[in-house]
Steps between C-alpha positions, in 0.01 A plus 500: 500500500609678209758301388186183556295770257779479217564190480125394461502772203823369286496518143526126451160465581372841329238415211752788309836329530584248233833315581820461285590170385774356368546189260703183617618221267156337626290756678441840630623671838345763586716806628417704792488831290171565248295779425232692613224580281322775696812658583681466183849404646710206618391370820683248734266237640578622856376858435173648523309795398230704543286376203505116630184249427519159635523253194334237678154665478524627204580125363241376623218758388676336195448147582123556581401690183710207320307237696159699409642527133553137470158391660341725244665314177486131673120664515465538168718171367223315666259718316667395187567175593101419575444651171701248322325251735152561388603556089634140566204344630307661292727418239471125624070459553439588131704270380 
């Protein structure tokens, strides 16, 4: 059970750890080595720690406050964009 417990709290998938990469003639490999921004030191992506946060919640309280973001300008475009509409017509009928 505990070794179950560590793996499901590995640093790959920590919201702190940011992975080295390193660059090819025509891409990036990423190592298995990066660094841990809570705990200020190198961190193998096997390892784990105390101070771990699953990344895949915290990316996507990001992808809904994105997804609210971006309903809230495609809100106002069409704001704009009936605006320009009604200057038009207007623009148009007193011809």
């Amino acid at each position: 059970m505990e070794k179950e417990n560590q793996n499901k709290h590995r640093c790959n998938i920590c919201k702190f750890y940011d992975p080295f990469y390193i660059k090819k003639e025509t891409c990036f490999e990423k190592l298995k080595d990066g660094y841990c921004n809570m705990c200020k030191q190198l961190k193998n992506h096997k390892e784990t720690c105390e101070q771990w946060i699953n990344k895949s919640y915290w990316l996507l309280s990001r992808k809904k406050t994105t997804e609210r973001v971006l309903k809230d300008i495609l809100f106002h475009l069409m704001a704009v964009a009936q605006i320009l509409r009604e200057e038009e017509y207007e623009k148009n009928k007193n011809k």
